[in-house]
Structures are given as structure tokens and as C-alpha cells.
C-alpha positions in Angstrom: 1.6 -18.2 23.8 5.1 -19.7 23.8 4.5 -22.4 21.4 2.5 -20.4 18.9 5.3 -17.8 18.6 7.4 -20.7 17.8 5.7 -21.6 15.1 6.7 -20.9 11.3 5.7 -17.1 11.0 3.7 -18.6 7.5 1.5 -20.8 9.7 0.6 -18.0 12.2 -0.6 -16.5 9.1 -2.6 -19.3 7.9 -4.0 -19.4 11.3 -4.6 -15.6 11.3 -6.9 -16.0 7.5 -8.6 -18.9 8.7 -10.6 -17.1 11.7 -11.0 -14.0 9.3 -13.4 -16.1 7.5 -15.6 -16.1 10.1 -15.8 -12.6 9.7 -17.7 -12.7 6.6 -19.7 -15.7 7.2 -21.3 -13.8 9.9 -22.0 -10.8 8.2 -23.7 -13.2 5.4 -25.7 -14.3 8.0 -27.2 -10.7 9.2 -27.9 -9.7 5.5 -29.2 -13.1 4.8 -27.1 -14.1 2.2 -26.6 -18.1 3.4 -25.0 -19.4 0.0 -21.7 -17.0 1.2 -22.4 -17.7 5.0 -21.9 -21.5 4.1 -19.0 -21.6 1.9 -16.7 -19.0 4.4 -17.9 -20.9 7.1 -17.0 -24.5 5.4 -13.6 -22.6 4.6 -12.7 -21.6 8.0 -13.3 -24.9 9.4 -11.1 -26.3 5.8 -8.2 -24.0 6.3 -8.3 -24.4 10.4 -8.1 -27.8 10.1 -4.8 -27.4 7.5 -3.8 -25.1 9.6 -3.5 -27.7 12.8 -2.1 -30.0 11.1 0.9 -28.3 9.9 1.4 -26.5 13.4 1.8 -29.7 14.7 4.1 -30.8 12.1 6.3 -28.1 12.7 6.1 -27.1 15.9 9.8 -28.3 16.7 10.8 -26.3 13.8 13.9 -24.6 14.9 15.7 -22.5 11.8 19.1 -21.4 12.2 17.9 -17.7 11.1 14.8 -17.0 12.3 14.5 -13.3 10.5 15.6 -15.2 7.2 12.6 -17.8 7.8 10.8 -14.7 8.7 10.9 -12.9 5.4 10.8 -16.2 3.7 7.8 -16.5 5.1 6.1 -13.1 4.8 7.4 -13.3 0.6 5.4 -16.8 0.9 2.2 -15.1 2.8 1.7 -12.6 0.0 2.4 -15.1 -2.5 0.9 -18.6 -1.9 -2.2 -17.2 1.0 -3.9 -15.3 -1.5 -4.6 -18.9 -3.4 -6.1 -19.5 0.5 -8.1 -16.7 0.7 -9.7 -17.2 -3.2 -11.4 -20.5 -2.5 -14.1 -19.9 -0.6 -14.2 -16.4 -2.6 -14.2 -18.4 -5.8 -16.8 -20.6 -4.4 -19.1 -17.8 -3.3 -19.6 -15.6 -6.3 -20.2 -19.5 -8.7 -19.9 -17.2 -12.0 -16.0 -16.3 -12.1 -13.0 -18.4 -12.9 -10.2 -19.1 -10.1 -7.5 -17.0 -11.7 -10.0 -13.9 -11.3 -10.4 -15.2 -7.6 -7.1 -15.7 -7.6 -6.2 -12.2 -8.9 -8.2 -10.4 -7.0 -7.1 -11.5 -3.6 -3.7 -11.3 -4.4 -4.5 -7.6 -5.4 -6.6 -7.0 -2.0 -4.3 -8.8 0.1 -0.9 -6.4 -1.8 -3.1 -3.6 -1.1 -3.6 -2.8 -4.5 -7.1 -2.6 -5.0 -7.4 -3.8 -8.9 -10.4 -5.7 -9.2 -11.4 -7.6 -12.3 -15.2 -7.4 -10.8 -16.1 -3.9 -12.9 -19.4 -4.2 -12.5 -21.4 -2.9 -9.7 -24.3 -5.6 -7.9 -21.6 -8.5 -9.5 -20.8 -9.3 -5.7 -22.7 -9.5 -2.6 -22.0 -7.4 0.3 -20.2 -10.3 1.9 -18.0 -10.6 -0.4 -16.8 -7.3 -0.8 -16.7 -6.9 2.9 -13.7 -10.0 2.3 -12.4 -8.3 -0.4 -12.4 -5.4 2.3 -10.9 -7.1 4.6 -8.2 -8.9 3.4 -7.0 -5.9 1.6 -7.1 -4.4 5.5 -5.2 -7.5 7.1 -2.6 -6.6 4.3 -2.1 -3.6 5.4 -1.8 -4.4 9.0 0.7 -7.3 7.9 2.9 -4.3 6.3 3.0 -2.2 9.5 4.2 -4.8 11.7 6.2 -6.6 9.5 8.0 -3.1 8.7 9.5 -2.3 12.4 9.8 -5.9 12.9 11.7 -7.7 10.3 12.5 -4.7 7.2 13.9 -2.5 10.0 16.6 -4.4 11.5 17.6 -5.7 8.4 18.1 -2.2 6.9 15.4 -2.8 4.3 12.0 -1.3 2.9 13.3 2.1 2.8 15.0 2.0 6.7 18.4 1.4 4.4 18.4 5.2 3.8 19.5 6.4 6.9 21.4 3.0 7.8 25.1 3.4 8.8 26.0 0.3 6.7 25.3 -2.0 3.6 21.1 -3.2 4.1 21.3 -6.4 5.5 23.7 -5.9 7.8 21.6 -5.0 11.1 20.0 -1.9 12.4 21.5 1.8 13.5 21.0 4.2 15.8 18.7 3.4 18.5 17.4 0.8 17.0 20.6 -1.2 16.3 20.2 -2.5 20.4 16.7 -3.4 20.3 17.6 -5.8 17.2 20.8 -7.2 18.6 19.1 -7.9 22.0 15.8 -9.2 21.2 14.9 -12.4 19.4 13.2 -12.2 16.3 10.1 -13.7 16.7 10.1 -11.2 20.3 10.4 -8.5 18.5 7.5 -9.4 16.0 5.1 -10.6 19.2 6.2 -7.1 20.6 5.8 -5.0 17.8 2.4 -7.0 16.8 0.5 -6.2 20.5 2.0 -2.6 20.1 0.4 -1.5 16.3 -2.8 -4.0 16.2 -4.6 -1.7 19.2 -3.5 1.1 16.9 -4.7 0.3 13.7 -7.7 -1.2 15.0 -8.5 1.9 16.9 -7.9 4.2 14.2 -10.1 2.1 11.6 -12.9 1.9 13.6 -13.0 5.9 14.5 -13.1 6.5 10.5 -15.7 3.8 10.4 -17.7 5.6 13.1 -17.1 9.2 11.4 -18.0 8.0 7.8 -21.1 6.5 9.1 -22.0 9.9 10.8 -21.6 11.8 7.7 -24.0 9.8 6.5 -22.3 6.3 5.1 -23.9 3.1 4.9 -22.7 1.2 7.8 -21.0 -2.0 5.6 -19.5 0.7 2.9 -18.2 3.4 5.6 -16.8 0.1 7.1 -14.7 -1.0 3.8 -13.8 2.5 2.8 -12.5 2.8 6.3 -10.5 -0.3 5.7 -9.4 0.6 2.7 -8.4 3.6 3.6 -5.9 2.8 6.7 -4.7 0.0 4.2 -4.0 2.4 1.1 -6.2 -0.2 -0.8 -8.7 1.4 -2.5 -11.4 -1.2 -2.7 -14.3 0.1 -2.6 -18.0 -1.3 -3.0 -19.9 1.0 -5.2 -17.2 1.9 -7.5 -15.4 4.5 -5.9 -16.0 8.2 -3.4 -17.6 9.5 -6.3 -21.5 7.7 -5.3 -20.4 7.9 -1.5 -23.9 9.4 0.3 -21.0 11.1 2.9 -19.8 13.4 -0.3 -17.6 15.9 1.1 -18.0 15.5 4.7 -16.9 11.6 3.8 -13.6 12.8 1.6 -12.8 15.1 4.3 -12.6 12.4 6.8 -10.7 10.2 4.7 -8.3 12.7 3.9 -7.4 13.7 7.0 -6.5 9.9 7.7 -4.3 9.6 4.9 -1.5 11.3 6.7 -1.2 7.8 8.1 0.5 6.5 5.1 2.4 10.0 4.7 4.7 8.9 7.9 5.1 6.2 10.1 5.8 9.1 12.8 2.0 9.3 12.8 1.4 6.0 14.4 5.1 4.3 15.5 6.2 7.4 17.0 8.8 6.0 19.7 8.2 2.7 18.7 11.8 2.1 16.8 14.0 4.8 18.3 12.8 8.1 16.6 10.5 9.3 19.6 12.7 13.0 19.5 11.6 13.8 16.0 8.0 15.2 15.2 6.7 15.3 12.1 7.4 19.1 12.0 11.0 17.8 11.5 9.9 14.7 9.6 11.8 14.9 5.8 8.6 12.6 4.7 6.1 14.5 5.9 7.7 18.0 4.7 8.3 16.0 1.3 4.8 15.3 0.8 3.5 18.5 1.6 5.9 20.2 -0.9 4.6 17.6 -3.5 0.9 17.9 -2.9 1.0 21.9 -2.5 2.9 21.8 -5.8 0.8 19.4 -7.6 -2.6 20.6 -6.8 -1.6 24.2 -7.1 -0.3 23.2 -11.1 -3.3 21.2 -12.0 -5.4 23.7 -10.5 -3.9 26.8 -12.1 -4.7 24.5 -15.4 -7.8 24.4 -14.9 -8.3 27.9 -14.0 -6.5 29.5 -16.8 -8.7 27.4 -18.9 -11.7 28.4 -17.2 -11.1 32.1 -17.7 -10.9 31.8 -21.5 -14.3 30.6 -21.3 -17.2 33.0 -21.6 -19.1 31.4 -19.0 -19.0 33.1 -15.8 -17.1 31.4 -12.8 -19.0 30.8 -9.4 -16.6 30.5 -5.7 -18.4 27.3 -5.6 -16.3 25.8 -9.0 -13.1 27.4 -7.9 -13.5 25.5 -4.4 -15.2 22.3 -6.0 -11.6 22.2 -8.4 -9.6 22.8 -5.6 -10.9 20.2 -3.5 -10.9 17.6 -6.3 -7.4 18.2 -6.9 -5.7 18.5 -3.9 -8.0 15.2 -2.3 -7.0 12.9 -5.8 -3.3 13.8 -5.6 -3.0 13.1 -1.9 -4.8 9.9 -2.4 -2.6 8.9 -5.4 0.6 9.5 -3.6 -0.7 7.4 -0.7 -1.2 5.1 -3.6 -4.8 4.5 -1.5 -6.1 5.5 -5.5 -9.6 7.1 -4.1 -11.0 9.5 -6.7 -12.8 12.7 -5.4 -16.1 13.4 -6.2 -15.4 16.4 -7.5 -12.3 15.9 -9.2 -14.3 15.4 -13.0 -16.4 18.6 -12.1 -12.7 20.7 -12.4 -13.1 19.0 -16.1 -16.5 20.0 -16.7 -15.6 24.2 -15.4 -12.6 24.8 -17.6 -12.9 22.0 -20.3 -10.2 20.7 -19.7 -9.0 17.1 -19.3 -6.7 16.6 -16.5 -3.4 14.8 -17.5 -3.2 11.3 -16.3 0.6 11.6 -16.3 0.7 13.6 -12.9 -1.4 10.4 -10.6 1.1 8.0 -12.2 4.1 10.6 -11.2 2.4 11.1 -7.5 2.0 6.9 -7.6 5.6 6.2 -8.3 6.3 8.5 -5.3 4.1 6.7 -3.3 4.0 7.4 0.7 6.6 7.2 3.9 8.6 4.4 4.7 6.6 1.2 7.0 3.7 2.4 6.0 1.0 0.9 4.5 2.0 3.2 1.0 3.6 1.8 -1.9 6.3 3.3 -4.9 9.9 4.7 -4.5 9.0 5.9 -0.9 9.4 9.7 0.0 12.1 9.0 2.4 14.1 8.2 -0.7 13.0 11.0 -3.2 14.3 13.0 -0.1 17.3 11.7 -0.3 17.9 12.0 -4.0 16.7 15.3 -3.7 19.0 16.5 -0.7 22.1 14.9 -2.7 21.2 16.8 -6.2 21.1 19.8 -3.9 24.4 19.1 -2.5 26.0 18.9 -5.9 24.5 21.6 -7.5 26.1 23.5 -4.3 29.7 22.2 -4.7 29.4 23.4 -8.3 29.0 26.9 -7.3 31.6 26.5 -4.1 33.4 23.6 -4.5 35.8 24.1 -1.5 32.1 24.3 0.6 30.9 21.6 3.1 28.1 20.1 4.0 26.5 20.9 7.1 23.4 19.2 9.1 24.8 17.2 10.7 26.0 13.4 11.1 22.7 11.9 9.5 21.9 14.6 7.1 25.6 13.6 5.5 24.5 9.9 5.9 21.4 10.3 3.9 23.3 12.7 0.9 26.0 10.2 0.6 24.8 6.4 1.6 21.8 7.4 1.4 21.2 8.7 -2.0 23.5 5.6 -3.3 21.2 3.2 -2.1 18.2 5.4 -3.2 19.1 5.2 -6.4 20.3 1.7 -6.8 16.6 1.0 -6.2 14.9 3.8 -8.1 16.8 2.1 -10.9 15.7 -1.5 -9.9 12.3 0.2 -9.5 12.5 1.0 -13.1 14.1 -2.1 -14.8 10.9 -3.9 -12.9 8.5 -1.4 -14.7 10.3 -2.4 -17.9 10.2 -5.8 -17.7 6.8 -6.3 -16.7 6.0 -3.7 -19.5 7.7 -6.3 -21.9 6.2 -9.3 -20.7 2.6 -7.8 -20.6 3.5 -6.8 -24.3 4.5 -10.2 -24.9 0.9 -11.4 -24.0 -0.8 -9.1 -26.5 -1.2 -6.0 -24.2 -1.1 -2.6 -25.8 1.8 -0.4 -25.1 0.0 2.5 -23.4 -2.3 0.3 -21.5 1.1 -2.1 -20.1 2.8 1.0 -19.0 -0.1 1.9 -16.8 -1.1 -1.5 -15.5 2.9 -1.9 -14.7 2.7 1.3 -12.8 -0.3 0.7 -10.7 1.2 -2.9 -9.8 4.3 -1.8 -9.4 3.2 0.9 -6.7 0.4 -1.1 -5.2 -1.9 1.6 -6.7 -4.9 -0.2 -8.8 -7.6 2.1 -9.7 -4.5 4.1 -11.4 -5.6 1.9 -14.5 -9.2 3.9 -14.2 -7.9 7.0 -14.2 -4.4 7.7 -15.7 -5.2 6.4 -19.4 -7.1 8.1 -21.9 -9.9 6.2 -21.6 -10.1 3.4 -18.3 -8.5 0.4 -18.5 -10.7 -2.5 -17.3 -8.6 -5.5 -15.5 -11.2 -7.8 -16.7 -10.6 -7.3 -20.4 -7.1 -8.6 -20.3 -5.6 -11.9 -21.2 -5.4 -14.2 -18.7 -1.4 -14.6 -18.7 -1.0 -11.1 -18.5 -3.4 -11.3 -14.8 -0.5 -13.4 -13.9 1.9 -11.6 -14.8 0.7 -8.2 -13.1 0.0 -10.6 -10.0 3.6 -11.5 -9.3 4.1 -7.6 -10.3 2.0 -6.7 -7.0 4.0 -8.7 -5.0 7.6 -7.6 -6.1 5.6 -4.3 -5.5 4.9 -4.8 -2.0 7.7 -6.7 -0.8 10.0 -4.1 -2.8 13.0 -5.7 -5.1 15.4 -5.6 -2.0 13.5 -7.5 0.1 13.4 -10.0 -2.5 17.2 -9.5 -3.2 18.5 -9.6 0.0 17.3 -13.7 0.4 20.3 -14.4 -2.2 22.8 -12.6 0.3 25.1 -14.9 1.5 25.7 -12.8 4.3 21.7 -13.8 5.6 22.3 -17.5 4.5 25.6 -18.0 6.8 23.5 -16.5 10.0 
């Protein structure tokens, strides 16, 4: 065990994608679909062997920063292993090109979900079930990389309640754990802590989806998909699930999962005396998605009244449940559409403004989780300082109570929160300009940017006037929104704080 923790973190990684292969060369096997059996299996044995040999060429790697090579290494996982992942996935569906491949598992392995594969029956069930599951090993990679590496370097939204500048170590009760234990402990530690977790959790949606009355292999993705925020799904969405609501229902009790990371790391990096009663993320979502679904439904309503048509209990529950199930998946930036969310259309007759899933996708979910966008943590922040000010211009000898870390958060806090809500939206606009540059439409690039942006892909299906297909656009701007997934994931601090001197001199 020694030696493999001393390896670059990259190569574990390598390691870690080569035995996933197996996973869908077996199931290729069971539903008899050899061609994809083959090439995964000839991929693991590829990659393993690559694998080897570059574990043995580095295993006296020593680096003088071991977190620095670790988040050089996790920006190189979701960067240069998706190219990994895509050849035996290019080799297995025969009628694609390698960017598409390419594209698509950099978008399941960011936990996006786009897929440039519209077109129901185009894949096997073995190769969704990879799409599936790298999209899910993403997702697990984001949970322990969160509390392992972003955390003590005051990054990925921990910098909001940090004492100090990000970058400069950990505070409160985490700040010992990080000063005492050596990186690549604390990423072993946290690892064996969360996989049990995770795995646990998947499998007990998997289980309940396929009592509701799931297909085994698509209750299996969606349950993937749905601990990973990813979206991918194999029949095109919730809306030809055979669970219906029973299924939704499931599912949306587990997105609380990427609401708060007190759901599932409670204790785990020093907050084990707060509950989620007391959690600002949690009490942030709930405000949003009340709010939300209560507006969109009262839309609907009002225009359903006007109507001459008599209203049943059924509509008015069928519109409620649409709404408040699409806007809790979109701030999750999971991107699941419910079943019921075009019948609220079809009752009052009225379209529901896309405008509203792009707002709840820019939110996005709670900090180390598997959620992309701002984060709630800092929309809290923001909001808590706004409130502040509006309060010292009323009473401007007042002060601010709650406490040392509710001052941290309205002052530090808020700074820092906004520094990357505006980096957040300089990103928008420059990918926006570059996809222009390649011939995209202006409506369609500020969508596209948005949903890579946030990690939120089916966004493109749903927030436009009429659904935006990945597959119809050029091939540079597929590049283009692939980097954009990454910068989404890692977040533009991450990325930032590798030119810190302060990192470089450790």
C-alpha cells in the first residue's frame, strides 16, 4: 500500500480507469454484445500495461509539494484521462469520430452529462453503462478530492469561511488535520472514508429505482448519475423512465446529497457540531427551490384559470411536482427533467421560461459536492453581506452580530465570493466569444456556455427556445465547450492558484 500511495496521484488515476474497463466488458458479455466486450477488454489490458510502466518509472518520484503535484495532477486527470477513457469508447461504437468520443467523455467524466449521441438505440447498453460510469467515478473523484486537497488549500468554495487569503492552509478545525497529516495521508484517509459512502448510497437508489419498477441497467446509470449530478441517462431522460413518479421521487430525495456536504462528510473535516438544520447551504437551497417552484407554479396557475377548461387536483399536483422536481434537479446541476414538468405546459398553455433552470444552474449546489456553478455557500455569503449593508444604511452606528464566523463570511467572505462570481462571469463571456467566433449563434453560445460552465448539460435541451443539439455544432466549438467543462469543474481558482508563488516556493 505504501508504494502505491507514493505514486504520482495521475497514475493512481490511470490505474483506477484501467480496471473500470473491466466493468463494461463484463456487462457486454451478459447482454451478449462481444464487439464492446472485446475492445474494453483489449483496453484494460492497453491502459494497465501503460499504466505499469509509468508506475515504475516514477515510483521514486519525490516532489517538493506534494498538494501542488496533487492538483496538478487532478487538473491533468480531467484533462488528458478522458482522451484514455475515449479509445476503447471510440472503438466500440465504429460510426463516430474521436473528438465526439473525445467530447463525450470529457463531458461524463466533468459530470456534465452533454452528449453529442441524440439519438436513442445509437449506443449499446454497454456503452452507456461507460458513459454511466465514468460520469460516476467523476463524481466520486470530486468528493474526495474536495476535503482532501481544495480544503486545506482554502479552495472550491472552503475559501468562504477561511480565516486567510485561499491558498494559505486550512482554519478552524481543520487547519490541524492539514498541518499534521501528509498529503497523500490525508487523500488515502479521506478516500477509504467517502468510497464506502458513495458506493453504499448508489447502490440503495439502484435497488429502490429497480423496485419501482426500473430496468436493472437504466435504474443502475440513473442511480449513478444521480449521486454524480451527471445527468446521463440512457433513454433520453426521466420522462420514458417505467419508475414515473415513484422513480422521481426516489431520485429526488437523493439530490440533497449535492445540496450539502453535511449530508455525507458530516465530521469528516471539523464541522461534526453543525446539522443541516443550521447548515446556510441547505437553508439557501430550500429558500431558492420554495421560491422558484412556488413562482413558476403560480404562472402556470394564473394561466390555467383564464382558461375555460376546468382544472382537475390531479393537474394542479402534476404542475407542482414537475416544477419543484426540475428546479431542484437544475440547481444540483444533475439537469434531470420530470415527467411531468411539459404537462404544467400543456394545463395552462403556457411555456415555462428557460431563464429560471439557467438562473438555478448558475447557483448550482453546496460546496465538495458533486454540484457545479457559483456554489450556495457563496450566494450565502453575498447575500448575508448585501443584508449587512442595507442594515448600516438604516443604522449606521449598528453592529453586526452572529458571531466570529458569521462576520468572517459578510466581510472575507463575501470579498472572495465575489472576486469569483465575477471570474465566473468573465469565463461565461469568453467562452461565449470564442463559440461565436466558430460560427455559433448568440442565443445558442450563451446557453451551451452556461451548461459547461456549471457542469449542467441537458441545460442546452431545455433552457432555449427550441433544444439545442451538441451534435450539430462545429467541431472547434466541441473543443472549446470541452476545456469549458473543465475550468467548470476544477473552478477558475483552482486553476489560478497553480500560478501562486506562494504554492511554487513550498
Amino acid at each position: 500500500m505504501d508504494w502505491i500511495v507514493r505514486l504520482p496521484f495521475f497514475v493512481i488515476l490511470m490505474g483506477l480507469g484501467s480496471i473500470a474497463m473491466i466493468v463494461p466488458a463484463a456487462h457486454g458479455v451478459v447482454m451478449e454484445d462481444f464487439d464492446t466486450m472485446r475492445v474494453f477488454f483489449y483496453g484494460f489490458i492497453l491502459f494497465s500495461t501503460i499504466t505499469l510502466m509509468i508506475g515504475l518509472a516514477t515510483a521514486g518520484y519525490a516532489p517538493k509539494s506534494v498538494a501542488r503535484s496533487q492538483l496538478v495532477g487532478l487538473l491533468a486527470a480531467f484533462s488528458a484521462l478522458p482522451i484514455m477513457f475515449a479509445v476503447p469508447f471510440y472503438e466500440a461504437v465504429g460510426n463516430t469520430t474521436f473528438l465526439n468520443a473525445w467530447f463525450e467523455m470529457v463531458s461524463s467524466f466533468t459530470t456534465t452529462g452533454a452528449t453529442v449521441y441524440d439519438t436513442v438505440g445509437r449506443l449499446t447498453p454497454s456503452q452507456h453503462l461507460w458513459r454511466g460510469l465514468v460520469g460516476w467515478m467523476g463524481g466520486l473523484l470530486v468528493w474526495v478530492t474536495a476535503v482532501s486537497i481544495f480544503a486545506p488549500m482554502n479552495l472550491g468554495g472552503f475559501e468562504v469561511r477561511a480565516s486567510g487569503n485561499a491558498g494559505k492552509g486550512a482554519s478552524g478545525a481543520f487547519s490541524q488535520i492539514a498541518q499534521i497529516a501528509d498529503p497523500s495521508e490525508r487523500l488515502v484517509r479521506y478516500t477509504l472514508k467517502l468510497t464506502p459512502v458513495y458506493v453504499a448510497l448508489t447502490g440503495i437508489l439502484w435497488i429502490g429505482l429497480v423496485i419501482a419498477g426500473e430496468f436493472p441497467y437504466i435504474a443502475l446509470i440513473h442511480a449513478m448519475s444521480t449521486l454524480s449530478t451527471s445527468g446521463i441517462s440512457p433513454i433520453g431522460g426521466l420522462y420514458f423512465a417505467a419508475s414515473r413518479f415513484w422513480g422521481e421521487l426516489l431520485i429526488f430525495c437523493f439530490f440533497v446529497f449535492a445540496l450539502s456536504r453535511l449530508t455525507f462528510s458530516k465530521g469528516v473535516i471539523g464541522e461534526g457540531d453543525q446539522g443541516l438544520r443550521r447548515d446556510p447551504e441547505f437553508i439557501t437551497a430550500l429558500v431558492l427551490i420554495i421560491t422558484v417552484t412556488t413562482l413558476l407554479f403560480m404562472r402556470h396557475f394564473i394561466g390555467a384559470t383564464e382558461q375555460s377548461d376546468p382544472t382537475s387536483i390531479q393537474e394542479v399536483a402534476s404542475a407542482l411536482w414537475g416544477a419543484l422536481f426540475t428546479v431542484t434537479s437544475f440547481l444540483t446541476t444533475t439537469g434531470f427533467e420530470s415527467h411531468f414538468w411539459d404537462g404544467a405546459t400543456e394545463w395552462s398553455g403556457l411555456s415555462t421560461p428557460g431563464l429560471f433552470l439557467i438562473g438555478m444552474a448558475l447557483i448550482g449546489g453546496g460546496v465538495a459536492t458533486t454540484a457545479g456553478g457559483v456554489k450556495l455557500l457563496r450566494i450565502y455569503a453575498l447575500y448575508r453581506h448585501g443584508e449587512r449593508e442595507q442594515e448600516r444604511l438604516l443604522h449606521p452606528s449598528s453592529i453586526g452580530g452572529g458571531g466570529k464566523d458569521a462576520r468572517r463570511i459578510r466581510k472575507q467572505g463575501a470579498y472572495i465570493s465575489w472576486v469569483f462570481f465575477m471570474l465566473f462571469a468573465l469565463s461565461i463571456a469568453a467562452v461565449m466569444l470564442m463559440l461565436s467566433l466558430t460560427g455559433v449563434q448568440f442565443e445558442t453560445a450563451m446557453v451551451l456556455s452556461v451548461a459547461s460552465l456549471s457542469t449542467t448539460g441537458p441545460l442546452a435541451a431545455v433552457a432555449a427556445e427550441t433544444p439545442i443539439a451538441y451534435s450539430g455544432i462545429p467541431d472547434a466549438a466541441k473543443v472549446v465547450l470541452a476545456f469549458a467543462m473543465v475550468l467548470g469543474r476544477l473552478e477558475a481558482l483552482a486553476i489560478i492558484a497553480l500560478f501562486n508563488p506562494e504554492i511554487w516556493q513550498r
